[in-house]
Each structure stands twice: as C-alpha cells, then as structure tokens.
N, C-alpha and C positions, 0 to 999 in steps of 0.2 A: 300571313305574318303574325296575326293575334293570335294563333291558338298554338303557334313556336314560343313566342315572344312571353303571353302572359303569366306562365308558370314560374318563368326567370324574374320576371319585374316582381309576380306577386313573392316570390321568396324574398326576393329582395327589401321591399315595403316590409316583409314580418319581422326580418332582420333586426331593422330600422325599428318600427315600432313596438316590440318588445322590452325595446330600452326605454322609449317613449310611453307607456302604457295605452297605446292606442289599438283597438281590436283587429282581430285575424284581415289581410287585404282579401276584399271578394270581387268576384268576375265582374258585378255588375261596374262595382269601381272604374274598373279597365276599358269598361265598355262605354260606359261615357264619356271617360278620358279621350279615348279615339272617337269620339261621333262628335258630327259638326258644332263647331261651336267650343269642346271639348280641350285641352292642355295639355295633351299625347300625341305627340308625331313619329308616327311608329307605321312605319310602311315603304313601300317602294319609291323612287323616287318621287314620280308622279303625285302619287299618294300627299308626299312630304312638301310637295312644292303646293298642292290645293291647300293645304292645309295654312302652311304658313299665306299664302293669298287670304285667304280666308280671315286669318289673326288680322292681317295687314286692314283690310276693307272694315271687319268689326270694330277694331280697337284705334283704326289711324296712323299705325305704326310710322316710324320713321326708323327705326332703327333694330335687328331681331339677333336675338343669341339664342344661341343652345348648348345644351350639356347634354353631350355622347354618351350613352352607356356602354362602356366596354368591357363592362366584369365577365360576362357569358357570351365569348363571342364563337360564332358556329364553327364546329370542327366538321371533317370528312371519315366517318367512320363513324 
C-alpha cells in the first residue's frame, strides 16, 4: 500500500506546501508517518485497525476521527 499510496500523498503535501514555504515532501517523511507510533493510517484493514489500537493504548483515547483522502482514488486500467 506505501509504495501506491506515497507518490499521491507526497504530491499532495508539495501541493500544500508550496503555498506554505515548506520543502519538497520525502519518503523518509512517509515512512515514519506509517511506522509504530507514527500519524499515518494507510493500509489494509487490519493494518488500520493495529494502528488506531495502537493510538488508543499510547495516547488513552476515548474518542478517534479521521479524514479520508479521497483525491486519487484507484482506477482499473
């Protein structure tokens, strides 16, 4: 799922941050984003559900949101 995913998110971010003056998004970014611990829930279910456990047990959670990116969603072809 990272290596579909992070060319769209990183385009995305430069998008974003060219308005912003913040430098080019790089992989490494992405890659901590997604690793334990990390602010990026970007994968299969399973994936999505450790993850937010995860948030839950570190931070205490009672209560979780998220924002869907749906600009680049996959086509067939």
């Amino acid at each position: 799922m990272g290596e579909y995913y992070y060319p769209l998110y990183a385009a995305q971010m430069d998008r974003v941050g060219r308005s912003r003056g913040w430098p080019p998004y790089q992989r490494a970014q992405f890659d901590r984003g997604r690793a334990k611990g990390g602010h990026l829930i970007i994968g299969d279910v399973n994936e999505s559900v450790d993850k937010i456990l995860e948030l839950h047990d570190l931070f205490g959670l009672t209560r979780f949101s998220a924002h869907m990116d749906v600009g680049a969603p996959r086509t067939n072809g």
